[in-house]
C-alpha positions as CSV (number, residue, x, y, z in Angstrom):
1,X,157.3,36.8,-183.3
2,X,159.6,34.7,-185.5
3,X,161.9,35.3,-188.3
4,X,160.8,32.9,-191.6
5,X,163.0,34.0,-194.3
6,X,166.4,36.2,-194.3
7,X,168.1,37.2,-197.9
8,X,171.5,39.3,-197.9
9,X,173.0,40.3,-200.8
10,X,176.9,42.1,-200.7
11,X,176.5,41.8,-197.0
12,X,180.3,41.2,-195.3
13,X,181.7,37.7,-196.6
14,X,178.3,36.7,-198.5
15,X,177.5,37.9,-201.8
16,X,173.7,36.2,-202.0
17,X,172.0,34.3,-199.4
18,X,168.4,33.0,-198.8
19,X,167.2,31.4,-196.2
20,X,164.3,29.8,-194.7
21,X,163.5,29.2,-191.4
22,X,160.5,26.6,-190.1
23,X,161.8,25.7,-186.5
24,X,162.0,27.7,-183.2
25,X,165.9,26.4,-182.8
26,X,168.5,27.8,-185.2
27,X,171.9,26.6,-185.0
28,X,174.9,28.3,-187.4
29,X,177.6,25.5,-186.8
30,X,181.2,25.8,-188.3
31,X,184.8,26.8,-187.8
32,X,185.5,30.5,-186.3
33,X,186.1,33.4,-189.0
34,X,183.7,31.7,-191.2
35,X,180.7,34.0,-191.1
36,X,178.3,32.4,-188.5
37,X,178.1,35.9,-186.3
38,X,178.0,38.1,-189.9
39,X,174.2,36.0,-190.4
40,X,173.4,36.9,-186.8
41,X,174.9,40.3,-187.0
42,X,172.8,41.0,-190.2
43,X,169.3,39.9,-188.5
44,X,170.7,42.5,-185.6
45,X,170.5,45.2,-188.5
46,X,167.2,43.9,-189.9
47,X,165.5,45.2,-186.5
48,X,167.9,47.8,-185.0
49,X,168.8,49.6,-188.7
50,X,172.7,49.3,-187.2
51,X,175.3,46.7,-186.3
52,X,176.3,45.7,-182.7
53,X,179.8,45.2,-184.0
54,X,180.9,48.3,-185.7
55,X,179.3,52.2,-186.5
56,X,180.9,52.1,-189.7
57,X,178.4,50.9,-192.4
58,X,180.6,50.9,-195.1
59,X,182.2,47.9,-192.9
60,X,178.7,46.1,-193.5
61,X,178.9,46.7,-197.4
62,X,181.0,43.4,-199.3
63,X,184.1,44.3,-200.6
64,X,184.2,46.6,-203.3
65,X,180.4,46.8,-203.4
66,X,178.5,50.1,-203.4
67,X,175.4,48.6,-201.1
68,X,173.9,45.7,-199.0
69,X,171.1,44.9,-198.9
70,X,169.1,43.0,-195.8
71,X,165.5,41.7,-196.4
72,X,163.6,39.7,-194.2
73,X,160.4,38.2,-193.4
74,X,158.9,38.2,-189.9
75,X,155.2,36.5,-188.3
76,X,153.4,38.8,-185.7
77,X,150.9,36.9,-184.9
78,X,148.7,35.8,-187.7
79,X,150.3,38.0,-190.0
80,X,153.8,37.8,-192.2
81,X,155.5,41.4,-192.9
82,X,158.5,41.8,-194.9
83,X,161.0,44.2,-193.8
84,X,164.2,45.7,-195.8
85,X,167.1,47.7,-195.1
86,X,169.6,48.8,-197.7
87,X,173.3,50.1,-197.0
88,X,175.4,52.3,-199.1
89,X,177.7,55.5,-198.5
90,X,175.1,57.5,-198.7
91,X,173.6,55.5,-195.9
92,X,170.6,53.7,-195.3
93,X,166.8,53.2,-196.7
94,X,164.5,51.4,-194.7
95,X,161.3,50.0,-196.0
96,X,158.3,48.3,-194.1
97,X,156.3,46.0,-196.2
98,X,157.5,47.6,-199.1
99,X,157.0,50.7,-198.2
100,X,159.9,53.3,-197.3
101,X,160.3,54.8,-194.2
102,X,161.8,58.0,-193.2
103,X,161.9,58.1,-189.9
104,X,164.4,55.7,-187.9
105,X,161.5,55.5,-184.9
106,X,158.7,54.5,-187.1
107,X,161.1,51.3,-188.2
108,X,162.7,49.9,-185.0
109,X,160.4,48.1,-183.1
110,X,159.2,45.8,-186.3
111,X,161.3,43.3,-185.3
112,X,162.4,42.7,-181.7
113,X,165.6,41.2,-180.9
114,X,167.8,40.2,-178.0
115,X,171.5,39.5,-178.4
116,X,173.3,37.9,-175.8
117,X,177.2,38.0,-177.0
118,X,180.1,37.1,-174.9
119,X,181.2,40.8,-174.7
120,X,177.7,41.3,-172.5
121,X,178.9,39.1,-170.0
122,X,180.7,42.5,-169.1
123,X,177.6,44.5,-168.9
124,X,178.3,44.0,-165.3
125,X,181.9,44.8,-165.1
126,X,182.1,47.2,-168.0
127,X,182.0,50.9,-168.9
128,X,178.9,53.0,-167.5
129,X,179.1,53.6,-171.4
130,X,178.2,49.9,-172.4
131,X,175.4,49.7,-169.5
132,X,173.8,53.0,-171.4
133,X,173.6,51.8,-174.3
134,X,172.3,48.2,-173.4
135,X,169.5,50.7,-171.8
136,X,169.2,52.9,-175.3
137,X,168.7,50.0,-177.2
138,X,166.8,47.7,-175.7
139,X,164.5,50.8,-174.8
140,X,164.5,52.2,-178.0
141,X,162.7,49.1,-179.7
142,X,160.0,49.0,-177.5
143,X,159.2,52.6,-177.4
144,X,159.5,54.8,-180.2
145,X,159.0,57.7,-178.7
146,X,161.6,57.0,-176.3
147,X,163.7,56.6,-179.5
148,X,162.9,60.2,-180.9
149,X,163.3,62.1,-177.6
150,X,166.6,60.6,-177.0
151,X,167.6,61.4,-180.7
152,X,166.7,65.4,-179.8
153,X,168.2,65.0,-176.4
154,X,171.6,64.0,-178.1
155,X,171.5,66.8,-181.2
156,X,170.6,69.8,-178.5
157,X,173.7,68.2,-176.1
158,X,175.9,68.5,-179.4
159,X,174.3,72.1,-179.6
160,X,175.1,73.0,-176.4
161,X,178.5,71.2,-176.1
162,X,179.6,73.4,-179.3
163,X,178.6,76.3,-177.6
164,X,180.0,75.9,-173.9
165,X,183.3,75.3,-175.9
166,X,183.0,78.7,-177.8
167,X,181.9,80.7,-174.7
168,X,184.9,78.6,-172.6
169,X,187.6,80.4,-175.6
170,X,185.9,83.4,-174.9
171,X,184.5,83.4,-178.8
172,X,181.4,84.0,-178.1
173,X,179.3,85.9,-174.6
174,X,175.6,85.1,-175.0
175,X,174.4,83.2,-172.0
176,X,170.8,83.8,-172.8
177,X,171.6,81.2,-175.9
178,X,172.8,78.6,-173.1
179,X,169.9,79.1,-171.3
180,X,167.6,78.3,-174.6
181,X,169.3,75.1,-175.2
182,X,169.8,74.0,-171.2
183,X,165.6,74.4,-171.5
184,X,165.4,72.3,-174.5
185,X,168.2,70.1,-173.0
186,X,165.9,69.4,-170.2
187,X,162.3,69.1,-171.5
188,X,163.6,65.7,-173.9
189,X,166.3,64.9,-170.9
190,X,163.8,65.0,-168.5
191,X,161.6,62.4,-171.1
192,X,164.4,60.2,-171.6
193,X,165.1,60.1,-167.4
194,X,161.4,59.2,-166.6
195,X,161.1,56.8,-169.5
196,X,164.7,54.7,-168.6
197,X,163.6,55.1,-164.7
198,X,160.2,53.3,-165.7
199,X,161.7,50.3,-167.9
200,X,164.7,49.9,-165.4
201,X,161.6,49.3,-162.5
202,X,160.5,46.4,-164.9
203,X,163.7,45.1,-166.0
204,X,164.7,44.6,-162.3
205,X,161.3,42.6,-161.8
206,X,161.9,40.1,-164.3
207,X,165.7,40.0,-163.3
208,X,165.9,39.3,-159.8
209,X,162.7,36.3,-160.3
210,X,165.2,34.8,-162.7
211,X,168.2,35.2,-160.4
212,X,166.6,33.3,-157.8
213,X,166.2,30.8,-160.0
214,X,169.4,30.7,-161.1
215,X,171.1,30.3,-157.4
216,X,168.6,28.6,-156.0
217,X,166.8,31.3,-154.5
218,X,169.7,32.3,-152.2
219,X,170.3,35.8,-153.9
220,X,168.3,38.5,-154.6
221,X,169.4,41.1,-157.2
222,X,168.6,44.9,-157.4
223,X,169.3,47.1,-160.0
224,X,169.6,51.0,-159.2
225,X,169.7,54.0,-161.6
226,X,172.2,56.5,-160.7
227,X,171.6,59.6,-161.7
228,X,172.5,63.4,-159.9
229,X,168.6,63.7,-159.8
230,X,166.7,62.5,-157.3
231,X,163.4,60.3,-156.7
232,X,162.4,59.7,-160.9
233,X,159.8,57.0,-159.7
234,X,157.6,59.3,-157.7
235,X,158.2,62.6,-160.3
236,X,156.7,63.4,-162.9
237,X,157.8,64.4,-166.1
238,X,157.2,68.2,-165.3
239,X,158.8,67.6,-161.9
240,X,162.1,65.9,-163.3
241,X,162.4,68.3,-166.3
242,X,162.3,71.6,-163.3
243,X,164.8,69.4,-161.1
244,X,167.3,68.8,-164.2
245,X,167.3,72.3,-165.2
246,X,168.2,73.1,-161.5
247,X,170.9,71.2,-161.7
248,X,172.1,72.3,-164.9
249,X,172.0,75.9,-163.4
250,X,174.0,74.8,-160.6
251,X,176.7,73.2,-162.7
252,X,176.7,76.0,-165.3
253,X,180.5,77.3,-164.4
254,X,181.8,74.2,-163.9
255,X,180.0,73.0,-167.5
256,X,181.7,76.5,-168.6
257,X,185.2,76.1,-167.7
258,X,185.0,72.4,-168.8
259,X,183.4,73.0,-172.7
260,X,181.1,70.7,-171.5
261,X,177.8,69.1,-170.2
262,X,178.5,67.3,-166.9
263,X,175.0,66.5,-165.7
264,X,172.2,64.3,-167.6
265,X,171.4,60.8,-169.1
266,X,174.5,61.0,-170.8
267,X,176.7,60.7,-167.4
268,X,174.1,58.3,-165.8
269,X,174.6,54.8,-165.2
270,X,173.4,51.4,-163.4
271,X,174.3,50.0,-160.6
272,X,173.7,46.1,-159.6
273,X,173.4,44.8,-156.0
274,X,173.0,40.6,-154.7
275,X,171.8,40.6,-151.5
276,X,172.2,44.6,-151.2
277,X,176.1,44.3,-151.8
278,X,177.4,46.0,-155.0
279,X,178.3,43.4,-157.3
280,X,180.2,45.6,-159.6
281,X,182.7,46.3,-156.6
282,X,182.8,43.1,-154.4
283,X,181.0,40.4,-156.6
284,X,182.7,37.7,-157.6
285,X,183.3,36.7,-161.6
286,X,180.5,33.9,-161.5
287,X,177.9,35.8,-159.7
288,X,178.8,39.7,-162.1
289,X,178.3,36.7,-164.9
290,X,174.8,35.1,-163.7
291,X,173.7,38.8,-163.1
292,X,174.3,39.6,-167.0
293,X,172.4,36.8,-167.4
294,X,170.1,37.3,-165.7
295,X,169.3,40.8,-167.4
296,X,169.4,39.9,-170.6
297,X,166.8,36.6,-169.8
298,X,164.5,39.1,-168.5
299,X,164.5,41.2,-171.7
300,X,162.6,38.6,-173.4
301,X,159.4,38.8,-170.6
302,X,159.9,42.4,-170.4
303,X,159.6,42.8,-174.3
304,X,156.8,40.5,-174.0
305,X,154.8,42.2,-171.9
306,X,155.5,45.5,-173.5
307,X,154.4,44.6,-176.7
308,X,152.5,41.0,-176.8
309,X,155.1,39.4,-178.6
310,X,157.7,38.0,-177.4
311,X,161.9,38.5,-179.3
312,X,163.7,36.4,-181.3
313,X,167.0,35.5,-179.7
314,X,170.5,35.5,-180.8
315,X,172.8,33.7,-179.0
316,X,176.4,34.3,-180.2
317,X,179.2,31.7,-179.4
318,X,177.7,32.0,-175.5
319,X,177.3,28.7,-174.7
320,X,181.2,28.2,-174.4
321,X,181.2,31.1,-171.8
322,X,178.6,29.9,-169.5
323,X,179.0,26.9,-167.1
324,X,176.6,23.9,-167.2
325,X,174.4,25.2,-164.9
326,X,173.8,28.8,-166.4
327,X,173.6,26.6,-169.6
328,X,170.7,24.9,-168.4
329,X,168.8,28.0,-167.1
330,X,169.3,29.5,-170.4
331,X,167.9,26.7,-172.0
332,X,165.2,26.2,-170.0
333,X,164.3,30.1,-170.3
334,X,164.1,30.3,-174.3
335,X,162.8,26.7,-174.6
336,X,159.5,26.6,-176.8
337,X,158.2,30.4,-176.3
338,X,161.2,32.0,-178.1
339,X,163.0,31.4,-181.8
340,X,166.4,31.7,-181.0
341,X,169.6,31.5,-183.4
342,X,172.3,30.1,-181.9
343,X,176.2,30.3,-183.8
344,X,178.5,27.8,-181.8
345,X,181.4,25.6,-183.1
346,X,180.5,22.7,-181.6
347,X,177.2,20.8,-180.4
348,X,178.5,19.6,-176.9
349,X,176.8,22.8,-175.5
350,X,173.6,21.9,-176.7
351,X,172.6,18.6,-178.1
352,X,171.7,16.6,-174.8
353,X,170.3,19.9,-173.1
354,X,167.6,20.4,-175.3
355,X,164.1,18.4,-176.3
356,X,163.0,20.5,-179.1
357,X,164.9,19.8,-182.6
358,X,167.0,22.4,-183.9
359,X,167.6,23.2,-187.5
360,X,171.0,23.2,-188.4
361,X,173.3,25.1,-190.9
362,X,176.7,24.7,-191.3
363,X,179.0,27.5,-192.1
364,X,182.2,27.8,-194.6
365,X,183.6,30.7,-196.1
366,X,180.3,32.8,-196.5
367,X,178.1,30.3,-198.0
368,X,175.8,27.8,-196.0
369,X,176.4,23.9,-196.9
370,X,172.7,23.0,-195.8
371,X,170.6,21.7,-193.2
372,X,172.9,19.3,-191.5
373,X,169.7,17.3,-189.8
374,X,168.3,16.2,-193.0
């Protein structure tokens, strides 16, 4: 998969852009605050419909403009397909080959991209909250379906949210109306569990082989789903969806006196382990860092299995976070199976590390000065 051409109009800092892209190496080179991560950032929206950086669109929208607009044209394969996405207040249109789409799920999964930012460097050491929605997201684009189910397991937690809270103030006395949604609750939780159990399997696969690279084969990383339901590998759907209703029964008062669901995907998290110790508790900086790197490197296999082709990569100011030798593995990785775009303020982290030739852009106040290797 590759990216050819990106145009932006009224998006952030740049009022009209076109760009072309022939080589697998894109570098963005300037000064910070200068838009290099608003051009990676706006290929981020191209495939995910939504910006890593913000859930305000109107931030996205140039200032004083009613819309952006993000087009873009991608190779799969042997074949190009344009893709558009345009932002306004009254939110956002999506179009596939020119053709509009109105569902979010039939969209995302056109374009299949990684992001490696240095705020993921914390996927280790962060919130349970960042780790679930590294999972949602990188999930989401390689399975639709995963995508709707977990779009009707968050409306019917809403639902049921609103109403613990009335029944918890004693407005309202229908428990057969919790029951109803604690069934629909689990029949797309249950989806979402087995699906997220299934991916997590892989993603530890391609992780820990990349690991062992990475330290010289001297640790061995394990990723574990935590969840208050038990055994998702060897259930099925059916079994997971009884077993999560179970446990929403059992936590029914306590959901009750709290206004709130306290049992699901939305609570769950990951947990990593090197050499079967917890690296979230007694890891050290470098090693929680190489494991965050690790997982993000094995997305692009992972995605690549999943769906023949393998992601475009966006690399954003990371190099100056890594050390030489996480440098080099990342390097070695992406080099000459994966188009990657690269912002950075300086060369030094790349330009005796890599054989292929990159294609250069420098960056100044929201407009692009040119290919710098010409």
């Amino acid at each position: 998969m590759r990216l050819n051409k990106l145009h932006l109009k009224n998006y952030r800092n740049y009022d009209e852009l076109t760009m072309d892209f022939s080589k697998n190496l894109i570098i963005f080179l300037g000064e910070n605050a200068q838009g290099k991560t608003n051009l990676l950032e706006s290929i981020y929206v191209l495939a995910m419909t939504r910006s890593h950086r913000t859930t305000s669109e109107q931030e996205l929208i140039g200032w004083e403009q009613e819309q952006a607009l993000v087009q873009g044209e991608i190779s799969k394969g042997s074949s190009k397909l344009p893709l558009e996405i345009l932002l306004s207040k009254k939110g956002r249109k999506t179009k596939i080959n020119h053709i509009e789409q109105k569902k979010l799920s039939s969209y995302v999964g056109q374009l299949n991209v990684i992001l490696f930012a240095p705020e993921d460097l914390s996927l280790v050491k962060g919130s349970p909250q960042v780790r679930r929605k590294f999972l949602d997201m990188e999930l989401g684009q390689i399975n639709p379906i995963y995508l709707y189910n977990l779009v009707q397991y968050q409306s019917i937690l809403k639902q049921r949210n609103q109403y613990l809270k009335q029944l918890s103030e004693k407005k309202q006395s229908d428990l057969l109306y919790l029951d109803i949604l604690s069934e629909q609750l689990a029949d797309f939780g249950s989806k979402v569990l087995k699906a997220r159990s299934q991916f997590i399997k892989k993603l530890e696969f391609w992780a820990n082989s990349l690991h062992q690279q990475i330290t010289h084969q001297k640790e061995h990383l394990k990723i574990e789903y935590v969840t208050t339901l038990n055994s998702l590998e060897s259930q099925s759907q059916e079994q997971i969806q009884k077993q999560f209703l179970e446990e929403l029964a059992k936590n029914q008062k306590k959901d009750l006196f709290r206004g709130t669901t306290t049992v699901g995907p939305h609570r769950d998290d990951l947990h990593f382990f090197i050499n079967e110790k917890n690296v979230q508790v007694y890891g050290s900086q470098g090693q929680q860092r190489t494991t965050a790197l690790s997982v993000k490197l094995a997305e692009i296999d992972l995605i690549k299995e999943e769906t023949g082709e393998y992601p475009i990569l966006l690399l954003d100011d990371v190099m100056s976070e890594l050390d030489d030798n996480r440098q080099l593995h990342l390097l070695e990785t992406i080099e000459g199976k994966v188009q990657t775009f690269l912002t950075t303020t300086t060369l030094d982290h790349v330009k005796n590390k890599m054989t292929v030739e990159p294609e250069i852009f420098y960056v100044q106040q929201g407009k692009i000065k040119g290919d710098e290797t010409e």
